[in-house]
N, C-alpha and C positions, 0 to 999 in steps of 0.2 A: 748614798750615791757612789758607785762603782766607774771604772774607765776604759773604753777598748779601745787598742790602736788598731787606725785601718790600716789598710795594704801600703800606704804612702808615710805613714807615720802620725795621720793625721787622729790626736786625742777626738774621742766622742765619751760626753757622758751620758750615764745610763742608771735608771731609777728603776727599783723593781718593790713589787709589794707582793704577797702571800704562799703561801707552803712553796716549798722547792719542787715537791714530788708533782705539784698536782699540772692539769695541761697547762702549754704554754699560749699565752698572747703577749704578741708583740706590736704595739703603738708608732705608728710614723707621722709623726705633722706636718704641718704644712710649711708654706714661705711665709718666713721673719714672723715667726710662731715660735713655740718650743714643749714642753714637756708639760709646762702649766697649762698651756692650752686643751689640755683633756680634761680640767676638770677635775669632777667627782668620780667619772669613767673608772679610772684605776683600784679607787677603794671600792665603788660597786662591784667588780670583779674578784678582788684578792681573797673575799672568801674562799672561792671554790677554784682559782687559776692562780700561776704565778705569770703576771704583767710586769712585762719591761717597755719601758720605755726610752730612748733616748732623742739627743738633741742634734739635729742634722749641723753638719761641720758647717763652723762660723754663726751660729744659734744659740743661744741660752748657754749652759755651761760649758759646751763643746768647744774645741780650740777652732783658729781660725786652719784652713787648709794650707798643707806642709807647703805644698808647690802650687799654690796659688789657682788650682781647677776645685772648680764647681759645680763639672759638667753633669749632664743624668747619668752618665756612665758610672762618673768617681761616686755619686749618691747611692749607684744600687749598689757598688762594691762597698760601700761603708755598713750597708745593711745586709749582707753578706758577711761581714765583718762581727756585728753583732749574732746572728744566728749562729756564726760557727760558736761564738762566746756563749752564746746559754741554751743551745738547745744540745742535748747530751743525745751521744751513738743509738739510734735506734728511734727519737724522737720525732717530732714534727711539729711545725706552731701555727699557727693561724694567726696573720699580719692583719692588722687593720690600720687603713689611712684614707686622711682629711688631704682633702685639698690636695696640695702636690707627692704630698705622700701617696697618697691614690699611684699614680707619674713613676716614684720612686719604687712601688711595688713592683709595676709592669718592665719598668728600665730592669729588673733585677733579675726577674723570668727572662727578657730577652740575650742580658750578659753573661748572666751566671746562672741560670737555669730551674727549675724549681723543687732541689733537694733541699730538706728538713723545712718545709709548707705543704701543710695538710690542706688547707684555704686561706680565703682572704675574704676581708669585707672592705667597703671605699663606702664611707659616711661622708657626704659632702664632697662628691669627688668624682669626676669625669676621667681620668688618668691623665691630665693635663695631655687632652686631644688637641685641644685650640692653638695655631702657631697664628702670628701676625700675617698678614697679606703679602706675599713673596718673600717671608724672610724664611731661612737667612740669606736669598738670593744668592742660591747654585750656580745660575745660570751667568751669575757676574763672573770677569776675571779675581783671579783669589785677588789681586792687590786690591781690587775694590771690594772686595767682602772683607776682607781685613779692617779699610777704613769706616765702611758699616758697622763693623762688630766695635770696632773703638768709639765710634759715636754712638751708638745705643748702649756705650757701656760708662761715658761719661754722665749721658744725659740721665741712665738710671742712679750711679750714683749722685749727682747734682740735685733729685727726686729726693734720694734717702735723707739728705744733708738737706733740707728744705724739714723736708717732715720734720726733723729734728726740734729744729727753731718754732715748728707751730704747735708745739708741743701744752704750751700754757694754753696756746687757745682751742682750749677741751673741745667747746662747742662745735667748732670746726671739724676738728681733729673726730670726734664721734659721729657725725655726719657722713664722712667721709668714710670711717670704717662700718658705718651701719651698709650705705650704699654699694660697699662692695663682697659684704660677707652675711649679712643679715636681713632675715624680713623686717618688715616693718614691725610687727607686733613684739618683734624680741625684747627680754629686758635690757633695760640699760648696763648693769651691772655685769655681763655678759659682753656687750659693747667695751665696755673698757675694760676690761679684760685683753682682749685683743690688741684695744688701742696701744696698750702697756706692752705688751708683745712686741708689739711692729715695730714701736718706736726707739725700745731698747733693744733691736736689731741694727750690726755694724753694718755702715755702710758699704763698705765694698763688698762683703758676702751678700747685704741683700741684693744690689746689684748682681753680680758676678750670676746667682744663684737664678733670680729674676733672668737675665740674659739663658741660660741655659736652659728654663722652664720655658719660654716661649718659641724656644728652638726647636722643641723637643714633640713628635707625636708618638702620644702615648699609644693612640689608637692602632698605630701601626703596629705596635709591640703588642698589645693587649692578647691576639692568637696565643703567643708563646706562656701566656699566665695560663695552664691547661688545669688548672685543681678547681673545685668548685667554689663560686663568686658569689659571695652577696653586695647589692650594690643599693643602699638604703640612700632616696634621694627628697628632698624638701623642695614641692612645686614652684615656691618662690626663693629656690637659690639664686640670686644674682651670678652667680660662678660658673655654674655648670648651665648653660643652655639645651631644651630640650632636645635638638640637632647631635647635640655633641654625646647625648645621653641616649639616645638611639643609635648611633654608630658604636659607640665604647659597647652595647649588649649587643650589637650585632656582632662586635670582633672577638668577644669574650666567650671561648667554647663552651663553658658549664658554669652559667648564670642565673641567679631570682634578681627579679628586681624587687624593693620595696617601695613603695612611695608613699609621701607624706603630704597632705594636702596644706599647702601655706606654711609650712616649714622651710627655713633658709640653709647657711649655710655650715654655718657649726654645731651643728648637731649635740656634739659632746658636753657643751656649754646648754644648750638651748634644752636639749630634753636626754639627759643622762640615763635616766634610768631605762627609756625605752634603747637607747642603742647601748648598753650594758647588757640587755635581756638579750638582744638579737645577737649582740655576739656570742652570751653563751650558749643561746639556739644553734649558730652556725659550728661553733664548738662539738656539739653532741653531733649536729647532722655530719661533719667529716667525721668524727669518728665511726657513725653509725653507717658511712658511702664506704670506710674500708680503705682511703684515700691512704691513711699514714695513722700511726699511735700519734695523738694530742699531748700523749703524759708521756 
C-alpha cells in the first residue's frame, strides 16, 4: 500500500497489484465501502493489468479530509489526484466504479475533464443520478438551506452512530444491508462483507460524503464522460432504478449497456469473474476504438 496526497493535502491510500508495464485500471468504490469491497476483482485482473485501487477520503485507510469537504467536486479531484500518480505521459486507464464511484467518475469528466481515461465501466452504478425531492432546495433563502444542509447532516450522522451500536445485532444489521445493496439470492458471506464495510466507516465522513452524494446529479454531468461506457447492470439492483438507468444511457455519449438478469448490486462481490472478464473486454475494445494507449 502506497499514499497520494490530494489537491487539499487530503492522504488517500492506494493498493495496486500486477506488472507496471501492462494497461492500467483504476477501481473507485462506493459510500462507506473501501478497497475490500472489490473483492477477488483485483487479482482476477493483475495477471494481464496493473489495478489500482484506492480508498475515497474518510474510507478504509484514507485520512479523514484536510478541510472538512466531501463534496463530489473535492471526490473527482481526489481521483484526479490519483491518475496523475500512476498513469505515466502518454498513457491512459480505464476507471471502473460501484455505486457512487460510478457519481465520482462523471463528477471528474465534468471538473477536470477526461485526460489520461481511455474508458470507464459503472458495475452496479447509475452515476448517483437520484437526488432527494427538492433538495438541496435552491429555491430556499441560503439561510434556510444552510439550516437544511445542517439538519440532514446531523440526522445523517445520528444514522451512522446508531448503526454503530446495532452492530452485534448481525441479523438486523444484514437485513438491512441485503435490502439495500443485494438481491435476494446473494450469498451471505458477500453480505457481510459489506456489512463490515459500512459499519467500520466514520461517522462524519459517511455522513458529510452521504450529504453530498444526494446532492449531487450525476446525470447531468454524465454528457461530459465523452470516452466509451460500459455500464454492466443486475435487474434486481435495489440502487439503481431502471428510470435512473435509462436517463444515465441516454446522457452518456458512447455507451453498451450490459444487463444482468436477477443480479443486484455488487457485482464485484457477487460474480467476479464475470465483471473481471468485461473489464478486460472493455480494456482491449478502447484500445482497439483508438480512444488512448491503455499501457
Amino acid at each position: 500500500m502506497s499514499d497520494v496526497i490530494s489537491y487539499d493535502g487530503t492522504r488517500l491510500a492506494l493498493t495496486t497489484w500486477g506488472p507496471r508495464d501492462a494497461p492500467i485500471v483504476v477501481l473507485v468504490h462506493g459510500l462507506g465501502l473501501s478497497t475490500d469491497s472489490w473483492g477477488q476483482v483485483p487479482d482476477l485482473l493483475a495477471a494481464d493489468h496493473r489495478v489500482v485501487a484506492y480508498d475515497l477520503r474518510g474510507h478504509g485507510q484514507s485520512g479523514d479530509a484536510r478541510n472538512g469537504d466531501y463534496s463530489m467536486e473535492t471526490q473527482a479531484k481526489d481521483l484526479e489526484a490519483v491518475l496523475n500518480e500512476v498513469v505515466p505521459e502518454g498513457s491512459a486507464a480505464v476507471v471502473v466504479g460501484n455505486s457512487l464511484g460510478g457519481g465520482v467518475i462523471v463528477a471528474r469528466a465534468h471538473h477536470c475533464g477526461n485526460d489520461l481515461v481511455a474508458g470507464a465501466v459503472f458495475a452496479g452504478s447509475g452515476g448517483s443520478g437520484v437526488t432527494f425531492p427538492g433538495f438541496p432546495a435552491r429555491n430556499l433563502p441560503a439561510p434556510a438551506q444552510a439550516a437544511l444542509r445542517l439538519g440532514w447532516m446531523k440526522a445523517l450522522k445520528a444514522g451512522a452512530l446508531i448503526g454503530k451500536r446495532i452492530r452485534a445485532l448481525e441479523p438486523l444489521a444484514d437485513h438491512l444491508v441485503r435490502r439495500m445493496a443485494f438481491a435476494p439470492k446473494d450469498p451471505q458471506e458477500a453480505v457481510a462483507r459489506v456489512r463490515e464495510n459500512f459499519l467500520s466507516s466514520r461517522p462524519q465522513a459517511l455522513a458529510r460524503t452521504t450529504l453530498a452524494s444526494v446532492s449531487h446529479d450525476g446525470t447531468r454531468m454524465a454528457p461530459d464522460l465523452n470516452v466509451p461506457t460500459l455500464v454492466i447492470h443486475g435487474s434486481a439492483d435495489p440502487e439503481v432504478s431502471d428510470d435512473e438507468l435509462k436517463e444515465l444511457m441516454a446522457a452518456l455519449p458512447d455507451a453498451e449497456l450490459m444487463s444482468l438478469p436477477g443480479e443486484g448490486h455488487m457485482l464485484a462481490l457477487t460474480r467476479p469473474e464475470l465483471l473481471a472478464g468485461q473489464v478486460t473486454r472493455w480494456v482491449q475494445h478502447t484500445r482497439a476504438t483508438g480512444r488512448g494507449p491503455a499501457r
